[in-house]
Backbone as CSV, one residue per row, in Angstrom:
resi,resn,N_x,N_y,N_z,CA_x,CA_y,CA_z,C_x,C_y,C_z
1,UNK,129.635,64.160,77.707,130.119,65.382,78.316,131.596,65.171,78.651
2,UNK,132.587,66.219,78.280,133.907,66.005,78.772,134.267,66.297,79.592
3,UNK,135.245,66.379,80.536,135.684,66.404,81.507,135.377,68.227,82.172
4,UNK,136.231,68.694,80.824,136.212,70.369,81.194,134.755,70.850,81.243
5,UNK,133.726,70.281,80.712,132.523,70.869,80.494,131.750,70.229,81.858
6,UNK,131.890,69.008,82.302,131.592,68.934,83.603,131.972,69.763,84.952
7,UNK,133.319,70.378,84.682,133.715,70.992,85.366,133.531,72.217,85.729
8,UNK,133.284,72.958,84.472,132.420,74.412,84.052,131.030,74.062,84.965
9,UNK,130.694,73.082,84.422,128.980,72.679,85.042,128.453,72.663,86.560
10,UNK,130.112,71.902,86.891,130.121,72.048,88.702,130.126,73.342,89.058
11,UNK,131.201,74.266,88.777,131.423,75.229,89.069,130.255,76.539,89.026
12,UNK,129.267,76.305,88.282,128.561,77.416,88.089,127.253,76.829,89.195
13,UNK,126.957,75.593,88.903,125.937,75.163,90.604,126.622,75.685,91.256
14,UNK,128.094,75.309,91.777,128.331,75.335,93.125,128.217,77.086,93.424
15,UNK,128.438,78.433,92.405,128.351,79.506,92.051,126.818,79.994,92.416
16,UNK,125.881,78.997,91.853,124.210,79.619,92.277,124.199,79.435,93.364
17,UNK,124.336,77.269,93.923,124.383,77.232,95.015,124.414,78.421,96.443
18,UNK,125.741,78.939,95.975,126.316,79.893,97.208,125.685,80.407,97.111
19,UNK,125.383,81.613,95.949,124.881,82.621,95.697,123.330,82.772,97.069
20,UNK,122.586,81.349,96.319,120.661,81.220,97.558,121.505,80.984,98.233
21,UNK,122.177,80.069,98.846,122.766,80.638,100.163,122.663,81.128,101.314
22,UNK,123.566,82.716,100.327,123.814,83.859,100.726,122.930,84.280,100.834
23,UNK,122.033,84.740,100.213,120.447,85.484,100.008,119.516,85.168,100.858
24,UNK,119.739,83.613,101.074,118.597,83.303,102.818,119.313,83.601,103.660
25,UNK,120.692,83.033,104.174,120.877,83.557,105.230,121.031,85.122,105.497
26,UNK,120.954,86.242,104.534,120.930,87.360,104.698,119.444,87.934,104.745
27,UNK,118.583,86.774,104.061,116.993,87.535,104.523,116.888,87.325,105.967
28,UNK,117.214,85.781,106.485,116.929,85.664,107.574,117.577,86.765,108.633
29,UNK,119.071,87.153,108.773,119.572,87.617,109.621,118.564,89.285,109.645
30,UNK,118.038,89.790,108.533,117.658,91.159,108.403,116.254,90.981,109.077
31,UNK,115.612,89.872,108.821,114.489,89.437,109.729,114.162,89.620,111.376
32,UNK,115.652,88.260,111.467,115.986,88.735,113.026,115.757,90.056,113.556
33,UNK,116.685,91.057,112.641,116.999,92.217,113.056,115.478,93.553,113.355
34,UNK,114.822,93.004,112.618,113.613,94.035,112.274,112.736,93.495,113.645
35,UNK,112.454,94.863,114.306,111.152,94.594,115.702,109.576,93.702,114.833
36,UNK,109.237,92.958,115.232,108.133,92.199,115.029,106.700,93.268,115.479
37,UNK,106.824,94.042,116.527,105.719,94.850,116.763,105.761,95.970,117.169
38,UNK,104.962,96.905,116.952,105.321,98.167,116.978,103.751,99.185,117.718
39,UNK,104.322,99.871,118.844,103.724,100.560,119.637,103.797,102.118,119.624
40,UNK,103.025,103.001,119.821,102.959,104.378,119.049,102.657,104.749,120.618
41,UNK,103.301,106.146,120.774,103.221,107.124,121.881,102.217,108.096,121.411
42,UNK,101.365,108.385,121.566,100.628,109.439,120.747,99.774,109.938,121.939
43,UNK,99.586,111.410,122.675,98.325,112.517,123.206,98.666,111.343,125.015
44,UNK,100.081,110.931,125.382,100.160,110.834,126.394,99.612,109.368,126.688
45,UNK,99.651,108.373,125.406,98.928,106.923,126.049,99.956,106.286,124.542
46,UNK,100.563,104.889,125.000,100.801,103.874,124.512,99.834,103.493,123.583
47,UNK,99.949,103.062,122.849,98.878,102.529,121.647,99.216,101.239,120.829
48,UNK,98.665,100.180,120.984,97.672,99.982,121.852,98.955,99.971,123.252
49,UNK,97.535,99.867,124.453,98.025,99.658,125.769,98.279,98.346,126.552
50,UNK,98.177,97.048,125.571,98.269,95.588,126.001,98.476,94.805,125.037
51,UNK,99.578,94.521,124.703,100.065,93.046,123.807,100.857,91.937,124.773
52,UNK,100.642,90.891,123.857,101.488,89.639,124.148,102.032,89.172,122.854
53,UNK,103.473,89.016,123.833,104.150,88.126,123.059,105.470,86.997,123.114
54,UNK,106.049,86.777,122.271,106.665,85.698,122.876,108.249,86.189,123.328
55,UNK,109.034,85.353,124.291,110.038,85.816,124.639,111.034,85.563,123.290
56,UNK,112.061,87.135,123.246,113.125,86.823,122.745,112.556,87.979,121.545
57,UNK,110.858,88.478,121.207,110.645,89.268,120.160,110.856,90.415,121.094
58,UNK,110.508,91.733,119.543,111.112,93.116,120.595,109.814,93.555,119.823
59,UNK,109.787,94.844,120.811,108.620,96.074,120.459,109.476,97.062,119.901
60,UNK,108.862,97.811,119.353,109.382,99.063,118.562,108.442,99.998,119.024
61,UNK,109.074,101.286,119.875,108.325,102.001,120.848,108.259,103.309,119.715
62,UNK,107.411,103.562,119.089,107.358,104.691,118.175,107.042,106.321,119.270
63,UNK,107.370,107.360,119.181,107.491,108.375,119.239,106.667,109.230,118.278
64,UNK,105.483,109.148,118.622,104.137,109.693,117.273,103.656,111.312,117.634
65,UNK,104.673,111.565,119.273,104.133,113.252,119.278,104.780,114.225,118.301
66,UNK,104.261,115.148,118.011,105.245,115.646,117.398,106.034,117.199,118.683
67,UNK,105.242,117.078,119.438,105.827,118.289,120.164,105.935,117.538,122.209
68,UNK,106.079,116.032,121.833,106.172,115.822,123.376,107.549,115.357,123.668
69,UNK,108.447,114.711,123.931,109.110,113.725,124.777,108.686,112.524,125.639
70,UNK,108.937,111.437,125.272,108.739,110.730,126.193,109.989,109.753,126.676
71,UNK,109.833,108.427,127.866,110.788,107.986,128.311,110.417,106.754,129.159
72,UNK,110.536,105.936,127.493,109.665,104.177,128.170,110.675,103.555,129.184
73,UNK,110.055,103.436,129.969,111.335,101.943,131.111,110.455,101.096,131.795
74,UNK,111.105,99.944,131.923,110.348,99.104,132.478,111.899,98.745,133.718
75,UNK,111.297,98.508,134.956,111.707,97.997,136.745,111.224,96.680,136.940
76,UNK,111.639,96.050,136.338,110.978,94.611,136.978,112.710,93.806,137.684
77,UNK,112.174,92.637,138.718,112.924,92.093,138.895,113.762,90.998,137.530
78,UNK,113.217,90.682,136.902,113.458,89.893,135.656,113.740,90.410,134.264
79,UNK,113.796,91.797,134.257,114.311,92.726,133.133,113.894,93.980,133.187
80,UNK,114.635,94.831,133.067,114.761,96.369,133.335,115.200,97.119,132.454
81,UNK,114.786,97.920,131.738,115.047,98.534,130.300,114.546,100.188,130.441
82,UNK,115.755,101.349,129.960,115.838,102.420,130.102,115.804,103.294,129.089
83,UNK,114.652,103.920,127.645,114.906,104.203,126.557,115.601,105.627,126.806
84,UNK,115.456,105.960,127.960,116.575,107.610,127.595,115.492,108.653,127.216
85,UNK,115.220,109.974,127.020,114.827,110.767,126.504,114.071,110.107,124.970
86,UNK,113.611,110.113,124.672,112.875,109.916,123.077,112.288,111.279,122.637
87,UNK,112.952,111.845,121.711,112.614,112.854,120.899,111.269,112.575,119.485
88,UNK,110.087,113.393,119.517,109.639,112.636,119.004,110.070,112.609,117.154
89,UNK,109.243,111.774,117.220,109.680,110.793,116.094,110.579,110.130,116.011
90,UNK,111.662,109.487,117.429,112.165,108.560,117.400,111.576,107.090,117.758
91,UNK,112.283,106.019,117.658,112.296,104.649,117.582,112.888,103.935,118.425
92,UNK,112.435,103.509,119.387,113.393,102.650,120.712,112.690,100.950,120.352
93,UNK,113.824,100.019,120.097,113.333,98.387,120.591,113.939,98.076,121.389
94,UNK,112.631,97.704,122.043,113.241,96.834,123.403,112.866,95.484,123.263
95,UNK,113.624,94.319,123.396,113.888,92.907,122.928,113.398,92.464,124.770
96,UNK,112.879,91.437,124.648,112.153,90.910,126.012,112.966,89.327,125.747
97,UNK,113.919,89.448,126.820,114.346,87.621,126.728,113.921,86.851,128.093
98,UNK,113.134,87.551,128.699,112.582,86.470,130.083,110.931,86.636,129.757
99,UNK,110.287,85.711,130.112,108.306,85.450,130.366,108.524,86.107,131.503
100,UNK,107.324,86.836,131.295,106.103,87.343,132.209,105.407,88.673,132.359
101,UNK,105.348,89.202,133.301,104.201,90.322,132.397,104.644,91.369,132.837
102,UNK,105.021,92.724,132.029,105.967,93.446,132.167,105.080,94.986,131.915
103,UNK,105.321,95.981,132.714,104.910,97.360,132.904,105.383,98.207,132.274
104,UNK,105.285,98.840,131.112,106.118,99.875,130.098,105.971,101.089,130.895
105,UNK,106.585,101.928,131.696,105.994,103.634,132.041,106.589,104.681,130.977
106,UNK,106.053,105.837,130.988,106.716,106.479,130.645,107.050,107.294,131.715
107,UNK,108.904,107.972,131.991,109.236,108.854,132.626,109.153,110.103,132.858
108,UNK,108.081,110.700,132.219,107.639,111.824,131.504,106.320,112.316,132.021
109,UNK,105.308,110.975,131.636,104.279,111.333,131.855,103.546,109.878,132.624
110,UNK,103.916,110.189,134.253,103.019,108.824,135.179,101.902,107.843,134.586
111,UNK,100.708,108.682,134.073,99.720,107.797,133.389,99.959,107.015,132.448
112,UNK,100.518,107.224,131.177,100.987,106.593,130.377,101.757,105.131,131.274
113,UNK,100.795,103.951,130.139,101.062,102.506,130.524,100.761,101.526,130.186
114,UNK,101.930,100.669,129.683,102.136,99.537,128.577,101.951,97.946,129.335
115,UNK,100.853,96.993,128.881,101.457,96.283,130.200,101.746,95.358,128.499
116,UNK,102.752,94.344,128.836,103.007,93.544,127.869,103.569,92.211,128.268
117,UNK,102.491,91.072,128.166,102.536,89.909,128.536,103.471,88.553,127.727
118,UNK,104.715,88.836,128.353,105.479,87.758,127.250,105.620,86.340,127.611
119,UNK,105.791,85.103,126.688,105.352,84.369,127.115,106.378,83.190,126.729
C-alpha cells in the first residue's frame, strides 16, 4: 500500500468514524429529550392515577378532553411545578429532579389527583 492510498484509507475511517459518532450522540441527546412516561387527563381523572419513578425522568401530562381545560401543579416543599392553562390536546412535561412522593392537582378541577412516587 502507498503512502497516498493509506492516506485516502485514514481519511475515510476517520470520515465514518465521525459520521457513528455523530448519530449516537444525536440519538442519545433526542432520547434525553423525549418524556419517558406519559399521563392522560381524560372525564376529570389523571390516568393512570399512581406511578413511580426515578428522579431526573419527566411525565408527559396529556390533555385527552376534548372540550375541558385543565391545570396540573404540584406545591411541595422540594419541587413546585405550574403547567398554566392546558388547552385540550395539549402536552405539558414536567421533569422531577428531587425523590419523594409528589401530588399532581389539577387547578380546574379539586378531585382530579396524581400521586407520583419518585425515587
Amino acid at each position: 500500500m502507498t503512502l497516498d492510498e493509506a492516506m485516502r484509507y485514514s481519511h475515510r475511517l476517520f470520515v465514518v468514524l465521525a459520521g457513528a459518532a455523530f448519530l449516537i450522540g444525536l440519538g442519545t441527546l433526542v432520547g434525553l429529550a423525549l418524556p419517558q412516561y406519559t399521563i392522560s387527563q381524560k372525564g376529570r381523572e389523571f390516568h393512570p392515577g399512581e406511578i413511580s419513578i426515578k428522579r431526573g425522568e419527566t411525565l408527559q401530562v396529556v390533555n385527552d378532553d376534548a372540550d375541558l381545560l385543565h391545570h396540573a401543579y404540584i406545591d411541595s416543599p422540594k419541587f413546585s411545578y405550574d403547567s398554566g392553562d392546558q388547552q385540550p390536546g395539549s402536552k405539558t412535561d414536567i421533569a422531577f429532579p428531587a425523590a419523594g412522593d409528589f401530588e399532581v392537582l389539577c387547578a380546574i378541577h379539586p378531585k382530579m389527583r396524581l400521586m407520583v412516587h419518585v425515587q
